[in-house]
PyMOL commands that place a pseudoatom at each C-alpha (Angstrom):
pseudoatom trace, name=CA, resn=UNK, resi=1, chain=A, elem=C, hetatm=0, pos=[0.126, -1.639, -13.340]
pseudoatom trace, name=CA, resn=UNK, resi=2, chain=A, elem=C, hetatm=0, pos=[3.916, -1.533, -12.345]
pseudoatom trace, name=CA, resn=UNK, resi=3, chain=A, elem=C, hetatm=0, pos=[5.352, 2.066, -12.262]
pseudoatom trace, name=CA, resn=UNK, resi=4, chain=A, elem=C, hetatm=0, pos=[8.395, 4.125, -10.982]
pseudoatom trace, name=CA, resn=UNK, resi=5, chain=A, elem=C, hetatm=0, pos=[8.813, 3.817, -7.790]
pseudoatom trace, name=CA, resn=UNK, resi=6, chain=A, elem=C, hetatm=0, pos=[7.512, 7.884, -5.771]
pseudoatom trace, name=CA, resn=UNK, resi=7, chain=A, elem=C, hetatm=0, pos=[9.528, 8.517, -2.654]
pseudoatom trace, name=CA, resn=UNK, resi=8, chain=A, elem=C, hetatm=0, pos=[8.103, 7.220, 0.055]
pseudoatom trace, name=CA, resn=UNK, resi=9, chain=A, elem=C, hetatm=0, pos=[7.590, 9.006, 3.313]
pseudoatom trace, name=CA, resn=UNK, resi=10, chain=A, elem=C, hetatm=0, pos=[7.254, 5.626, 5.876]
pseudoatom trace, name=CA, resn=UNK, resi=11, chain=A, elem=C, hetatm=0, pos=[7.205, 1.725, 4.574]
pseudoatom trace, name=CA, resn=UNK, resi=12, chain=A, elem=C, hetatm=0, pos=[4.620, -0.639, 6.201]
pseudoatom trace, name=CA, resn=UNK, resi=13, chain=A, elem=C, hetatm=0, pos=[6.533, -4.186, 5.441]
pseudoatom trace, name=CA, resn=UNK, resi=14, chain=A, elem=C, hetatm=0, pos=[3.532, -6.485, 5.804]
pseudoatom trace, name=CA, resn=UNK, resi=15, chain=A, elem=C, hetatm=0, pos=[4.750, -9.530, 4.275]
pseudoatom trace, name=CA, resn=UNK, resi=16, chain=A, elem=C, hetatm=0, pos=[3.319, -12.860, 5.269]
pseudoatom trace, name=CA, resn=UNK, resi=17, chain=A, elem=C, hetatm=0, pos=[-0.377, -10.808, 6.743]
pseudoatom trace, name=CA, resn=UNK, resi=18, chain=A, elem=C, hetatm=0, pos=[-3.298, -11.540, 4.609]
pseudoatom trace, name=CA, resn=UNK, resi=19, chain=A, elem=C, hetatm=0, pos=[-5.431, -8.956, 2.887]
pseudoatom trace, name=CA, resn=UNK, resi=20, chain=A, elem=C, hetatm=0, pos=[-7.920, -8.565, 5.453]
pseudoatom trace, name=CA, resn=UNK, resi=21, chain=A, elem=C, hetatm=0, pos=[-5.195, -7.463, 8.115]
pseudoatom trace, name=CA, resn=UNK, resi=22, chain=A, elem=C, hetatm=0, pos=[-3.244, -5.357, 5.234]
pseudoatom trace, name=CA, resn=UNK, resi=23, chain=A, elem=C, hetatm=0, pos=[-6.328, -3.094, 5.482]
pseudoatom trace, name=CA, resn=UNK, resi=24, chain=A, elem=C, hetatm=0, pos=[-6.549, -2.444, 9.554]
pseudoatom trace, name=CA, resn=UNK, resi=25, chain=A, elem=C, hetatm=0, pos=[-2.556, -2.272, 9.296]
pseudoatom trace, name=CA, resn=UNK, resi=26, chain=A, elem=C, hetatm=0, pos=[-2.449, 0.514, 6.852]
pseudoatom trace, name=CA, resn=UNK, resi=27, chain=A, elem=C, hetatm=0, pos=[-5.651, 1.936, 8.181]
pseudoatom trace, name=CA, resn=UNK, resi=28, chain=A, elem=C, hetatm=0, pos=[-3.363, 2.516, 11.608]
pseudoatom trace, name=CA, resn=UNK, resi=29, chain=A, elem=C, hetatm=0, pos=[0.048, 3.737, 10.061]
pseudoatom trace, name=CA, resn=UNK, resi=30, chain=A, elem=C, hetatm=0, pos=[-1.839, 6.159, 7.892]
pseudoatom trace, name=CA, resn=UNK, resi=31, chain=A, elem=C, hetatm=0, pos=[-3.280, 7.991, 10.883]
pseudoatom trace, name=CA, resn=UNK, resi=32, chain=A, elem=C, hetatm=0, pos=[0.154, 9.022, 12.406]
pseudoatom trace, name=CA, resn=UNK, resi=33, chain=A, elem=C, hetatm=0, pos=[0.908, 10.304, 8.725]
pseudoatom trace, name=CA, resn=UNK, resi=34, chain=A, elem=C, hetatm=0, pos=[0.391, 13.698, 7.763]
pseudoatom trace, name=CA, resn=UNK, resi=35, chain=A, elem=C, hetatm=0, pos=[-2.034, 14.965, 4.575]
pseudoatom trace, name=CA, resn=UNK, resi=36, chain=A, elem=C, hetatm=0, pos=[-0.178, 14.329, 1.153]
pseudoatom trace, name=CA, resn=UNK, resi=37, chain=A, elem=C, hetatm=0, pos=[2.731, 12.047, 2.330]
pseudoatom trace, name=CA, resn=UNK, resi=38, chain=A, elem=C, hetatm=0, pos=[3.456, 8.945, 1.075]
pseudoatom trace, name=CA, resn=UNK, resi=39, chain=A, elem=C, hetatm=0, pos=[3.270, 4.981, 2.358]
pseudoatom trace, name=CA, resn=UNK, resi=40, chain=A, elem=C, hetatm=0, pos=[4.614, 2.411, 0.572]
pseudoatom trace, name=CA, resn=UNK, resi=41, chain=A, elem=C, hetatm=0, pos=[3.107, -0.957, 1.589]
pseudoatom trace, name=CA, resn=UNK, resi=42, chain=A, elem=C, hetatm=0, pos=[4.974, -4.170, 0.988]
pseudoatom trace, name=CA, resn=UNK, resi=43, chain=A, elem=C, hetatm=0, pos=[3.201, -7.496, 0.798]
pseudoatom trace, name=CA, resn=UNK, resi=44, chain=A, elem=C, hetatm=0, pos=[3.132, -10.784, -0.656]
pseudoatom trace, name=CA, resn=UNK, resi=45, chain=A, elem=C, hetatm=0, pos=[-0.735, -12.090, -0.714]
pseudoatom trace, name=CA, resn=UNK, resi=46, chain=A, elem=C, hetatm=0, pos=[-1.896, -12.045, -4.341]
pseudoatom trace, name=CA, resn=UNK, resi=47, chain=A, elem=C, hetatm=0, pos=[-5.428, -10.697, -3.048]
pseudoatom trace, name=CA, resn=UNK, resi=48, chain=A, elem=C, hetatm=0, pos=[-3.917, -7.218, -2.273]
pseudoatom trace, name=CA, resn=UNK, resi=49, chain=A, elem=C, hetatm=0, pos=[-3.165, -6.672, -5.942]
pseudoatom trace, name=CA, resn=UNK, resi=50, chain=A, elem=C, hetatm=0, pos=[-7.035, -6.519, -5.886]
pseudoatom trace, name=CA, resn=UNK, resi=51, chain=A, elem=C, hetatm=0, pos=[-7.851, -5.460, -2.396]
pseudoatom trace, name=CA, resn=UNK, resi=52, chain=A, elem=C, hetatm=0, pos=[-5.024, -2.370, -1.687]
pseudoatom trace, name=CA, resn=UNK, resi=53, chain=A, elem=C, hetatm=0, pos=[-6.521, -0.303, -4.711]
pseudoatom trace, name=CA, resn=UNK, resi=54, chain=A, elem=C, hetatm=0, pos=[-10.085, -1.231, -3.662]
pseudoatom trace, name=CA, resn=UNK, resi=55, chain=A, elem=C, hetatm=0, pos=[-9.412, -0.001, -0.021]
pseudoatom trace, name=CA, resn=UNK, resi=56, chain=A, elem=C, hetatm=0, pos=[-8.110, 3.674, -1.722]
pseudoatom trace, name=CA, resn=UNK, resi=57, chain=A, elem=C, hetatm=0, pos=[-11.255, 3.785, -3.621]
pseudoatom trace, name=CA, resn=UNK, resi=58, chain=A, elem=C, hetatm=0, pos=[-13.154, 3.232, -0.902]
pseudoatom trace, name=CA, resn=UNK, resi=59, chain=A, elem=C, hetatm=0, pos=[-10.890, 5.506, 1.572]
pseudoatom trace, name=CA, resn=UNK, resi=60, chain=A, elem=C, hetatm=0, pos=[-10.423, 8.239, -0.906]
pseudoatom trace, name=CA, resn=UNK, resi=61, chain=A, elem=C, hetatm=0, pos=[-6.298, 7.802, -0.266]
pseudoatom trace, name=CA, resn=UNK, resi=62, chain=A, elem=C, hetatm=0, pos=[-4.745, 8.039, -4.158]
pseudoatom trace, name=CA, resn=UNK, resi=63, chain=A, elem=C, hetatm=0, pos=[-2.990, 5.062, -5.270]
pseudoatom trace, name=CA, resn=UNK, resi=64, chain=A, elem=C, hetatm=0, pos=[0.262, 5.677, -7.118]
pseudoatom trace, name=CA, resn=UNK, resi=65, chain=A, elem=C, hetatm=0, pos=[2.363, 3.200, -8.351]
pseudoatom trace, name=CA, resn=UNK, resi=66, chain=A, elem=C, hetatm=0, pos=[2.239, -0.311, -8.004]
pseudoatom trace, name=CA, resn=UNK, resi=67, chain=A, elem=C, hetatm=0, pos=[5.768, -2.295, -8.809]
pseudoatom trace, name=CA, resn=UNK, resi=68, chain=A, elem=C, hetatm=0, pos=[5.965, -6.087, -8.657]
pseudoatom trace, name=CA, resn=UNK, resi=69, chain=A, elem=C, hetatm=0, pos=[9.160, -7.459, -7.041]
pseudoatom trace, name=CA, resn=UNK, resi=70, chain=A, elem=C, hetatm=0, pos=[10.675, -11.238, -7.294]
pseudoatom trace, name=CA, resn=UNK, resi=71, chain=A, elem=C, hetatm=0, pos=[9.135, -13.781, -5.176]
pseudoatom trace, name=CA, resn=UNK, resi=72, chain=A, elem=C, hetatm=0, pos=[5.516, -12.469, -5.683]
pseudoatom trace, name=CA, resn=UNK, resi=73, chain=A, elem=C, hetatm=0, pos=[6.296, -9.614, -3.757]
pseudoatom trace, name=CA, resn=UNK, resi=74, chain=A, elem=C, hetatm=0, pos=[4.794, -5.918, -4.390]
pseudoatom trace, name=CA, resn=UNK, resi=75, chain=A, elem=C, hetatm=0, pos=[5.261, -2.660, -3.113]
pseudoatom trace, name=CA, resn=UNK, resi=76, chain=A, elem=C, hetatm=0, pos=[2.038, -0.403, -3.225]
pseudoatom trace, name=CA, resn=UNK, resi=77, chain=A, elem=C, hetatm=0, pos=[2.924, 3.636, -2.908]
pseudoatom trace, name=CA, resn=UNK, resi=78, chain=A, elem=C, hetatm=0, pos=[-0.589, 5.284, -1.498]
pseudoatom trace, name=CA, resn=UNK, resi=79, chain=A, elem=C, hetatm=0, pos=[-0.932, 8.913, -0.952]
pseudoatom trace, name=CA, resn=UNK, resi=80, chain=A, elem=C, hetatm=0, pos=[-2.816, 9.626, 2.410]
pseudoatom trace, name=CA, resn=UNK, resi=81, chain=A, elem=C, hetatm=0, pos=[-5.965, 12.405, 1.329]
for i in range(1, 81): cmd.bond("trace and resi %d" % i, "trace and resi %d" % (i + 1))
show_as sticks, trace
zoom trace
């Protein structure tokens, strides 16, 4: 799914961490974030395509956009509940 780009309210660059420390990382930035606002995640492992909208499902945070960049790069817009 690529889609505009929302405004996002803090970026979490994560580039180079694998999926399993995506999770903890956005787990952490989240929790300084206020109800409603916006993260946009950036990262390069091709498991958080799969593993990012999992984690939302699971956390109940709303995934909104998802827009592929060069260089395998993506940029993942979550909503924090």
């Amino acid at each position: 799914m690529s889609e505009p780009a929302p405004a996002a309210d803090a970026v979490l660059v994560a580039y180079g961490q694998s999926c399993a420390m995506l999770e903890p990382l956005i787990k952490a930035r989240m929790r300084s974030m206020e109800s409603g606002q916006v993260l946009e995640v950036k990262a390069d492992d091709p498991t958080a395509r799969l593993g990012i909208p999992s984690w939302c499902r699971l956390s109940g945070n709303a995934l909104l956009a998802v827009v592929t960049e060069d260089a395998g790069r993506t940029s993942f817009y979550l909503r924090k509940k």
